[in-house]
Backbone as CSV, one residue per row, in Angstrom:
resi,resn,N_x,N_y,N_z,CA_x,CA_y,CA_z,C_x,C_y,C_z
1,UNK,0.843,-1.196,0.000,0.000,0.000,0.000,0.881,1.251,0.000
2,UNK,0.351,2.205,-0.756,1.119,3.154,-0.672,1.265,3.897,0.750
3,UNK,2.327,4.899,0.846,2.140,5.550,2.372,1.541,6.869,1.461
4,UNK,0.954,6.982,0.402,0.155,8.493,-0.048,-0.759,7.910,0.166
5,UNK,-1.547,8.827,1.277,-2.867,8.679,1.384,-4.086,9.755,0.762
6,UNK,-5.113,9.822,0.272,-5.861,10.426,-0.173,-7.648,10.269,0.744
7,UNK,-7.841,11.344,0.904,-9.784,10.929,1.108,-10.752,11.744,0.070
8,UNK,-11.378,10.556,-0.661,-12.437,10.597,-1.942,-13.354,11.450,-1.353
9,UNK,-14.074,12.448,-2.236,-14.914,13.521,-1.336,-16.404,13.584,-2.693
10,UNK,-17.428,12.262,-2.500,-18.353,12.136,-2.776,-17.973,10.469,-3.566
11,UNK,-18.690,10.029,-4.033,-18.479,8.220,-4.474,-19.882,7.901,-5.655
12,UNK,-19.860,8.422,-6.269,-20.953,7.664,-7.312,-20.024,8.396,-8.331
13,UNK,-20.631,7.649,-9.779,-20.686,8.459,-11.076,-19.020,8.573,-11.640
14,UNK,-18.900,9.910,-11.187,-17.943,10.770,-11.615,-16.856,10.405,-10.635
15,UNK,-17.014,10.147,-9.755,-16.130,9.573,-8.374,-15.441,8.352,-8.681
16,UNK,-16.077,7.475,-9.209,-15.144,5.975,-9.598,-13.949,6.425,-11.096
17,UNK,-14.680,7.355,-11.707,-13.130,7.857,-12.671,-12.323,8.299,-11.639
18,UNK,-12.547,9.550,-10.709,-10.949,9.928,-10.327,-10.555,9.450,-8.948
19,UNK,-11.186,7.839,-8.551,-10.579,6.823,-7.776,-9.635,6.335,-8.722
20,UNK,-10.096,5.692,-10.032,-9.336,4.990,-10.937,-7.723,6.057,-11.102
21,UNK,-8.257,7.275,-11.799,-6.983,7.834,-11.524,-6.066,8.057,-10.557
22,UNK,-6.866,7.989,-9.383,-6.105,8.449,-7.792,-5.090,6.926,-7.862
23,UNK,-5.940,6.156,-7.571,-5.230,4.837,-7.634,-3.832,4.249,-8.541
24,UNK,-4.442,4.590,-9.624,-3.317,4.630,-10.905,-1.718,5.793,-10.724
25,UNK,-2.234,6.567,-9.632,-1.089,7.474,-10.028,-0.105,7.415,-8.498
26,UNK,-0.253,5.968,-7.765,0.548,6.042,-6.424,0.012,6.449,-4.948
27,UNK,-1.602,6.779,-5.225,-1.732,7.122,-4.185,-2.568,5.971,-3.677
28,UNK,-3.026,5.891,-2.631,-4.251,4.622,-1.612,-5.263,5.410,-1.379
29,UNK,-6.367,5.131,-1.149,-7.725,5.750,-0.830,-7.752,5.937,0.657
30,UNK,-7.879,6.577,1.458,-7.940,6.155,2.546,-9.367,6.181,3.119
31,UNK,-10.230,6.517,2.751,-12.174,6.246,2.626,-12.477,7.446,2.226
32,UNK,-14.175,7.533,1.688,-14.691,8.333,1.021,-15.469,9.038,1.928
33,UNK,-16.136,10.348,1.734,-16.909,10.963,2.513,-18.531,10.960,1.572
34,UNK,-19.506,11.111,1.517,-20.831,11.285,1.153,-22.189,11.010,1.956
35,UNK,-22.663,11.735,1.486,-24.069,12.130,2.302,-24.217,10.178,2.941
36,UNK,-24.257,9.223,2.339,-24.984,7.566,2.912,-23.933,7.441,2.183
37,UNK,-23.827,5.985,2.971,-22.828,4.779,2.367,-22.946,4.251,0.816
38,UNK,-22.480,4.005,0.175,-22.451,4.100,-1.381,-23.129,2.478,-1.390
39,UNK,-24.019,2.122,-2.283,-24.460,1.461,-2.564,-23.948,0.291,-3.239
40,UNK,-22.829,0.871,-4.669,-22.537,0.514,-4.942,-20.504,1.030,-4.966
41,UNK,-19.891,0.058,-4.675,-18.636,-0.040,-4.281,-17.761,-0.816,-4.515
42,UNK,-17.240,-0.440,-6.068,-16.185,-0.836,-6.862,-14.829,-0.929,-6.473
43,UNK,-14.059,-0.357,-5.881,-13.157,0.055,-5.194,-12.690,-0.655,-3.613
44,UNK,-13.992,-0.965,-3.127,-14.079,-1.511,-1.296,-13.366,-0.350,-0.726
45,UNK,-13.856,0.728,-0.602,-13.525,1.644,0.135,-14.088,1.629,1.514
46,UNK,-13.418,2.742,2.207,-14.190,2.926,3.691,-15.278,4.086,3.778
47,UNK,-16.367,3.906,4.109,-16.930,5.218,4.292,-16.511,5.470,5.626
48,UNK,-15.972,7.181,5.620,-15.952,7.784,6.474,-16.992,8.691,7.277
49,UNK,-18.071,9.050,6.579,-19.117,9.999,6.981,-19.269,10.838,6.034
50,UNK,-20.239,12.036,6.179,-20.485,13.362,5.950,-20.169,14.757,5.677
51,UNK,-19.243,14.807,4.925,-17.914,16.051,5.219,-18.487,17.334,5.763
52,UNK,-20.158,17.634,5.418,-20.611,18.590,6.434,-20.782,18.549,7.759
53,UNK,-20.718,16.934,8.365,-20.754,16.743,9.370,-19.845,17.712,10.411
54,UNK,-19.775,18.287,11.533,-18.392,18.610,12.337,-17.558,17.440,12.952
55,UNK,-18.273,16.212,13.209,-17.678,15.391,13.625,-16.968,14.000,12.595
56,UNK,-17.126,14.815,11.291,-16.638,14.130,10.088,-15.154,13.904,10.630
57,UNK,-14.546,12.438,10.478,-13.282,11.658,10.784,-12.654,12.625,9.970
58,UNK,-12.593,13.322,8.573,-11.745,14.010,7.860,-10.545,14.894,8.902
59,UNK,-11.679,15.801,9.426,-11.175,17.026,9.582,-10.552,16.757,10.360
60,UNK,-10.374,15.414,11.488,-9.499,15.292,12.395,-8.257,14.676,11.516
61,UNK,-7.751,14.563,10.740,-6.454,13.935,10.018,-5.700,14.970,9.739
62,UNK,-4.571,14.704,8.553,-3.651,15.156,7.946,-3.716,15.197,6.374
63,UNK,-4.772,14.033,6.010,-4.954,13.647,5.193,-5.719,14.712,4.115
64,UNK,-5.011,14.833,2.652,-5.433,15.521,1.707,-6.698,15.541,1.530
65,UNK,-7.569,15.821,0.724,-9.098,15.620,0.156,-8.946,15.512,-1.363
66,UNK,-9.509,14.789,-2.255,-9.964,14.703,-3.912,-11.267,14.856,-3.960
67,UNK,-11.830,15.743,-4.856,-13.292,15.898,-5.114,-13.724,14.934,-6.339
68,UNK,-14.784,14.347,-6.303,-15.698,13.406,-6.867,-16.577,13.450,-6.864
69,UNK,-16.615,15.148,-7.100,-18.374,15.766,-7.042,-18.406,15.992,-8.593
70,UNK,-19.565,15.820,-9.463,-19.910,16.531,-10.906,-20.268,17.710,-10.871
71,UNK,-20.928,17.676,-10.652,-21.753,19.273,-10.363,-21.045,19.980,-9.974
72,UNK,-20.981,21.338,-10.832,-20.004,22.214,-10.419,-20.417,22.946,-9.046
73,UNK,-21.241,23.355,-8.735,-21.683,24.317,-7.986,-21.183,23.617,-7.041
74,UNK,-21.973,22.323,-6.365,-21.606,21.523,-5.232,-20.093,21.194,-5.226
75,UNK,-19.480,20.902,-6.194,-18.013,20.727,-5.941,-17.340,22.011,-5.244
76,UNK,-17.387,23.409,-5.858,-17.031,24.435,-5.641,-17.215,24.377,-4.035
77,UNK,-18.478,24.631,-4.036,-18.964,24.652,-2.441,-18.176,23.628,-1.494
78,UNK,-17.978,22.228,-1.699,-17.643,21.732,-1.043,-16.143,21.425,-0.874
79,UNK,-15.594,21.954,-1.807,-13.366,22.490,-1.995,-13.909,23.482,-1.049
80,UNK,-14.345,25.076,-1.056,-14.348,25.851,-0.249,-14.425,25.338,1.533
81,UNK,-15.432,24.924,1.897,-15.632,23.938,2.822,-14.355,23.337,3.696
82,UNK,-13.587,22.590,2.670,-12.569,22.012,2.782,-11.103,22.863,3.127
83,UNK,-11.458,23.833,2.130,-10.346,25.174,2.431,-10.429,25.631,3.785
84,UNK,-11.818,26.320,3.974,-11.908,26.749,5.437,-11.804,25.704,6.793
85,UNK,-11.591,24.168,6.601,-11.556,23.863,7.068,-9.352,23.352,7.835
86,UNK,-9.153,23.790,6.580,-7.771,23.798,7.210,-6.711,23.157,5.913
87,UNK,-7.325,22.325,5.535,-7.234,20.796,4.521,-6.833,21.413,3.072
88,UNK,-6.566,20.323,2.615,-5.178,20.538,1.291,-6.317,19.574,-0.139
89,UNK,-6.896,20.367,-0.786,-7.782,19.872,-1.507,-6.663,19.390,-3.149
90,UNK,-6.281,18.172,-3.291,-5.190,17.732,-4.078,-5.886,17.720,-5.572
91,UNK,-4.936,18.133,-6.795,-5.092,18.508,-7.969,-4.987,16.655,-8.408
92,UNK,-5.685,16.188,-9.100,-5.085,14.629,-9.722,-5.222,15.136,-11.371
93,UNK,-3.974,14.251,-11.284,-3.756,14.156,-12.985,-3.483,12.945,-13.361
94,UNK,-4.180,12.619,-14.616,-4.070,11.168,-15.122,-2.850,11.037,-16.204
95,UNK,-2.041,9.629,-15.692,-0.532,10.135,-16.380,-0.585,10.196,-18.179
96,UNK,-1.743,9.915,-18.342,-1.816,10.033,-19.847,-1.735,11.515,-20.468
97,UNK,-2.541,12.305,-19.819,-2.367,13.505,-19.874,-1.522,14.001,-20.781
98,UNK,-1.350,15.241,-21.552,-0.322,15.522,-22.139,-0.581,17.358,-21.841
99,UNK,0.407,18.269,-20.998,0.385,18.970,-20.961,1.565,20.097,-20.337
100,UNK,1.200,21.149,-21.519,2.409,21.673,-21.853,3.142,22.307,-20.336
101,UNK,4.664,22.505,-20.457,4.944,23.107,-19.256,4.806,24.646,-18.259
102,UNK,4.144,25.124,-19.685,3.996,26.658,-19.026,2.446,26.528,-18.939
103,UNK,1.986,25.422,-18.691,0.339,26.022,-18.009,0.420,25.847,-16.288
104,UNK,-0.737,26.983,-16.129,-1.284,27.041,-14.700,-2.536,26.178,-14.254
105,UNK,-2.505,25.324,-13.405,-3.240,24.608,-12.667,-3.587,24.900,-11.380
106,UNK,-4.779,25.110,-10.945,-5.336,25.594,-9.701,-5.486,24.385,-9.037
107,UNK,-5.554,24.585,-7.783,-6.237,23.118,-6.987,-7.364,22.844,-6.727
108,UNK,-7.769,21.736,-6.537,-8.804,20.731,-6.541,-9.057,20.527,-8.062
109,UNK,-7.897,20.576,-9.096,-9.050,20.164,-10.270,-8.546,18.653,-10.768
110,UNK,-9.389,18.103,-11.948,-9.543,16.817,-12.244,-8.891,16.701,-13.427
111,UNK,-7.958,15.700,-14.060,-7.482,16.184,-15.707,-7.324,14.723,-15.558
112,UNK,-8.102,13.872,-16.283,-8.692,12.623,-16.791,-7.690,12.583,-18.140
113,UNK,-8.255,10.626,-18.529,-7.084,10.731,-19.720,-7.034,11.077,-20.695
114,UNK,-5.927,11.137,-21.220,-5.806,11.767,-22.672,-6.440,13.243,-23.052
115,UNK,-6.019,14.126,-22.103,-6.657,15.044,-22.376,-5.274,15.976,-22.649
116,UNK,-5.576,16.972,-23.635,-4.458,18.106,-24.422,-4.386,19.239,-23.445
117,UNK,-3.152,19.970,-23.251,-3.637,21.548,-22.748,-2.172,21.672,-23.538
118,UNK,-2.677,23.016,-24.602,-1.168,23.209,-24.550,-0.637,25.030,-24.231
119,UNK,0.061,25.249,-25.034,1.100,26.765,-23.965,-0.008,27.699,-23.624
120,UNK,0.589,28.200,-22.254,0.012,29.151,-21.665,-1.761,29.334,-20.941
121,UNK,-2.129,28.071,-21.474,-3.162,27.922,-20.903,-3.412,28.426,-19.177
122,UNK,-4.598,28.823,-18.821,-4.597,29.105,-17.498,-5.845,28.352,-16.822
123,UNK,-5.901,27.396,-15.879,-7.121,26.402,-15.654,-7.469,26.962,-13.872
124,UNK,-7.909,27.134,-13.599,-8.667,27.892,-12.409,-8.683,26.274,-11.410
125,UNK,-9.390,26.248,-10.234,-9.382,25.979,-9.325,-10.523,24.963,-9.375
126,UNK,-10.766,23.619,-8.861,-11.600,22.623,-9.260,-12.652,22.478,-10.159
127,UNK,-11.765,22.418,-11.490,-12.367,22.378,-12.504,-12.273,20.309,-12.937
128,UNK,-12.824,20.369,-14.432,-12.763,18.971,-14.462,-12.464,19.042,-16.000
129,UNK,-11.384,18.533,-16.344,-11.222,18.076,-18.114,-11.306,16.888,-18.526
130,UNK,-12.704,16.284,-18.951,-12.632,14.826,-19.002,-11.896,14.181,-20.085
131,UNK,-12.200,12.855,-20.558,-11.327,12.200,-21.222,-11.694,12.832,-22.673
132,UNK,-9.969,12.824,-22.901,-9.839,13.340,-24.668,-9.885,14.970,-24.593
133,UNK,-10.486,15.585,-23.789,-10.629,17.238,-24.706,-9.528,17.516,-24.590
134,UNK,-9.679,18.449,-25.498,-8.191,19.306,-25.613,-8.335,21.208,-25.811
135,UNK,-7.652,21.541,-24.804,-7.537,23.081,-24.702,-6.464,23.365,-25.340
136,UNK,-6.600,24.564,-26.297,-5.532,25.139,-27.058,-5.217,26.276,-26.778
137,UNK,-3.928,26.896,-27.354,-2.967,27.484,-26.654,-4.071,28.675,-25.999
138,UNK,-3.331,29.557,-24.665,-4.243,30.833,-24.285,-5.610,30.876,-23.835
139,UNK,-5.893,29.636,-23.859,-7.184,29.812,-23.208,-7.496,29.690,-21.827
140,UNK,-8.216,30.741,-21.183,-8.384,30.333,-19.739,-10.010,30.003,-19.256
141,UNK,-9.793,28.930,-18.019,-10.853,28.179,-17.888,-10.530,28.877,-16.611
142,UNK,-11.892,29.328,-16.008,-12.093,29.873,-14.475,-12.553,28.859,-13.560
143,UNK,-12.669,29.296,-12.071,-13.083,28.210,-11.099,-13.968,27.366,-11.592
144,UNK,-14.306,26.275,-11.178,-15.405,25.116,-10.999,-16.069,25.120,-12.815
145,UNK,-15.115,24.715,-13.794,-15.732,24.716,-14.819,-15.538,23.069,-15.179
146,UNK,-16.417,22.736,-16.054,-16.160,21.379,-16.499,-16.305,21.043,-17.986
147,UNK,-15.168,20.254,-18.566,-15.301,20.501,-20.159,-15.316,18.576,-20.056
148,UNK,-16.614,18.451,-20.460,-16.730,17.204,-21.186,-16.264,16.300,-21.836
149,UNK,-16.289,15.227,-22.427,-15.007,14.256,-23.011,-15.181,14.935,-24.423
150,UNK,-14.036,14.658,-24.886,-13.959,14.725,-26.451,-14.396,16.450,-26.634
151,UNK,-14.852,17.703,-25.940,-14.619,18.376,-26.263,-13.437,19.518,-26.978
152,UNK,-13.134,20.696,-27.513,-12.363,21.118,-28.251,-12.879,22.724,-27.969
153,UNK,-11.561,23.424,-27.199,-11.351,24.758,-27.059,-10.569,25.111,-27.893
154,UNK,-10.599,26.200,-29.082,-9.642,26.487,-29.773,-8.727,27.459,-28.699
155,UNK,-8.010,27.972,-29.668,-7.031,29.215,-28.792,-7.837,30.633,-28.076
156,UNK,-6.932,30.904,-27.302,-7.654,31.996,-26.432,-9.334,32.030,-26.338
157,UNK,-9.603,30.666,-26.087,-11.418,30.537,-25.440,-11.455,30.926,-24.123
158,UNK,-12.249,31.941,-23.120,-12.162,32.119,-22.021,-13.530,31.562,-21.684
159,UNK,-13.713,30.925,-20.680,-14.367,30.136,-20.079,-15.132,30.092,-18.483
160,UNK,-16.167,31.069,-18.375,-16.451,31.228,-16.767,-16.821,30.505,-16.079
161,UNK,-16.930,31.204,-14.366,-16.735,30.092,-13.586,-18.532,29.076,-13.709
162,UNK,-18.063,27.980,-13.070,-19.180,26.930,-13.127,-19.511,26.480,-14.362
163,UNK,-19.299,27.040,-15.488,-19.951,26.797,-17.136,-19.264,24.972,-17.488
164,UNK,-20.372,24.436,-18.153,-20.478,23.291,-18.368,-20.105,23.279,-19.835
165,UNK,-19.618,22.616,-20.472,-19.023,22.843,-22.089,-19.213,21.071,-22.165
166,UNK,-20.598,20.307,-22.777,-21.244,18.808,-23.277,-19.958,18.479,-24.236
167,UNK,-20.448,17.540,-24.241,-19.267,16.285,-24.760,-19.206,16.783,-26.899
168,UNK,-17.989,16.356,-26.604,-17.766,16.746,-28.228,-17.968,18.169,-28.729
169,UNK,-18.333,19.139,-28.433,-18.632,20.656,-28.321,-17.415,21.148,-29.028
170,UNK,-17.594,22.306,-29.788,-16.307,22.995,-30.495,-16.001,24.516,-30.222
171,UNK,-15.364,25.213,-29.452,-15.776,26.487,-29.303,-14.446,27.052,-30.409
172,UNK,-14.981,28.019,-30.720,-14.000,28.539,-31.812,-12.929,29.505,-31.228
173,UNK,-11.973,30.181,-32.075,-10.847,30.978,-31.196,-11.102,32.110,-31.074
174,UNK,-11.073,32.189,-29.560,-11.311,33.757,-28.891,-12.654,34.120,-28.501
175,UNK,-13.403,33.515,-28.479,-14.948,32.914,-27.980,-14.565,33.259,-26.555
176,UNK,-15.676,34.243,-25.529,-15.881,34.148,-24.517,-16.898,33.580,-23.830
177,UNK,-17.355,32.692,-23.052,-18.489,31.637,-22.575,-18.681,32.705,-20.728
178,UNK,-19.761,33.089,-20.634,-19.814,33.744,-19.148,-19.628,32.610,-18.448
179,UNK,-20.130,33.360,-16.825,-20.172,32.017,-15.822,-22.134,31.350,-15.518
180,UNK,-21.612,30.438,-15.617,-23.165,29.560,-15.259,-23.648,29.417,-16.701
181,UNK,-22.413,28.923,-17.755,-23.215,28.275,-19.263,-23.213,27.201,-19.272
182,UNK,-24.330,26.644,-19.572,-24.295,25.225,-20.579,-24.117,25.449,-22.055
183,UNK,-23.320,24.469,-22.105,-22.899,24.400,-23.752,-23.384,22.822,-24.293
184,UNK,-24.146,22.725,-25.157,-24.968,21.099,-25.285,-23.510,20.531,-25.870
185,UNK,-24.303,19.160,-25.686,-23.122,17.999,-26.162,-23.419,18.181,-27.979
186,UNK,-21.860,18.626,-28.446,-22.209,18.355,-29.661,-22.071,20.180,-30.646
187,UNK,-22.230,21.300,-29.689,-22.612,22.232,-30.373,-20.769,23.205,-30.863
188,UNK,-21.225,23.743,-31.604,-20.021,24.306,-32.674,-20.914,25.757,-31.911
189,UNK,-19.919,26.478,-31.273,-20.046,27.502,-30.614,-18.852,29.014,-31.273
190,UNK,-19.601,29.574,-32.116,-19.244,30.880,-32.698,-18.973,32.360,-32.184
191,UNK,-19.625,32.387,-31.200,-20.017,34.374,-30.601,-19.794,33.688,-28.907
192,UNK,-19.477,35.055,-28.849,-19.061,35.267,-27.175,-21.017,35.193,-26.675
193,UNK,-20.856,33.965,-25.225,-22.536,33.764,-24.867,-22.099,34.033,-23.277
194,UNK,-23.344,35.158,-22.550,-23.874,36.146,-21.972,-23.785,34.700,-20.854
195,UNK,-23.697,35.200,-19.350,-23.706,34.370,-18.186,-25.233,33.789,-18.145
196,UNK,-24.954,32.534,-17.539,-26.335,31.859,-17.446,-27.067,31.451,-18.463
197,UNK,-26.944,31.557,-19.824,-27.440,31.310,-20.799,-26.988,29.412,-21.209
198,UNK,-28.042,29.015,-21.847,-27.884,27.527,-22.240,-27.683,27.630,-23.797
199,UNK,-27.217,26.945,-24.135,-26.737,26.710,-25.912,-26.640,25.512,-26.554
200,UNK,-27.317,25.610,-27.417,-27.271,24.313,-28.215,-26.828,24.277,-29.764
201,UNK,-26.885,22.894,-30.545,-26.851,23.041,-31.794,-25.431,23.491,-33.071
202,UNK,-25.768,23.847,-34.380,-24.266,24.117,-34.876,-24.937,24.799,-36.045
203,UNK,-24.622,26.323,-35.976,-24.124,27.408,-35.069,-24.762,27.188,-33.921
204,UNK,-24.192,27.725,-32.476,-24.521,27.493,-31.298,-25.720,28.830,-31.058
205,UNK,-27.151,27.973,-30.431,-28.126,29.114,-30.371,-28.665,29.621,-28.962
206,UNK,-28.793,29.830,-28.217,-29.297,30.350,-27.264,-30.905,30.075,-27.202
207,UNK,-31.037,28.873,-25.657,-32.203,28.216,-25.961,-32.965,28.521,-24.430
């Protein structure tokens, strides 16, 4: 077993990818936190409790935190949480990864496999790049954003916080996305789109 220990911070879904990666990259699980005991449990982890709890086992350790929340909002919320609580919310990267040396990486975020970033990119603070997308040069992604598998940021795409960018999606270069967008799976995204707005389709429409 490794002596890197890690604690998983939610367990369904999106949580068994970045166990797989946690695992894969040297570290041990040391149990998960979520609202009930996981039902289903691929891994044989430990549940630890409730991380809102005060008497959550976490906060009494040393031990890092990984988020394995989807949802941006709740992830955000619950890294913050974690911040104020004292605790070291750890960045995982999957060694497939390919990314260049002058980008910035914030903590708590997720970079799944095979995913591109290349120069100068700037990636904000528990965000999630799933498998395959690729960010091109200059583009910055703000807090708690999540870019879908197989999506495609051209150069200098800026990207606000919480905005969701669906699987396979194309944003073109120099495209600004506010904070709180959905971008559908699939859509070829042309014009800078207004916070909170949803988008679909190719040209990308405002729905």
């Amino acid at each position: 077993m490794s002596d890197k220990e890690i604690i998983l911070v939610g367990y369904s879904g999106h949580a068994y990818v970045v166990a797989d990666t946690i695992l894969d990259s040297g570290y041990s699980i040391a149990g998960y936190s979520d609202r009930q005991k996981a039902n289903l449990d691929p891994y044989n982890l430990i549940y630890l409790g409730f991380e809102k709890e005060t008497d959550f086992i976490g906060w009494f350790s040393e031990i890092p935190f990984a988020l394995g929340i989807g949802d941006n909002k709740i992830r955000q919320s619950v890294a913050n949480l974690i911040e104020e609580n004292g605790k070291i919310v750890e960045t995982i990267i999957d060694k497939t990864a390919v990314i260049s040396k002058n980008v910035l990486i914030g903590s708590g975020t997720f970079i799944n496999k095979n995913v591109i970033i290349n120069a100068l990119v700037k990636v904000g603070k528990n965000v999630i790049l799933n498998s395959g997308c690729i960010i091109e040069h200059e583009c910055i992604l703000q807090d708690a954003v999540h870019i879908a598998p197989g999506a495609v940021l051209a150069g200098n795409v800026t990207i606000g916080e919480r905005s969701f960018v669906g699987a396979n999606a194309v944003i073109k270069q120099g495209v600004t996305i506010g904070k709180d967008v959905v971008i559908g799976a699939g859509s070829v995204i042309i014009a800078n789109v207004p916070d909170g707005k949803k988008v679909v389709g190719n040209p990308g429409r405002i729905i």
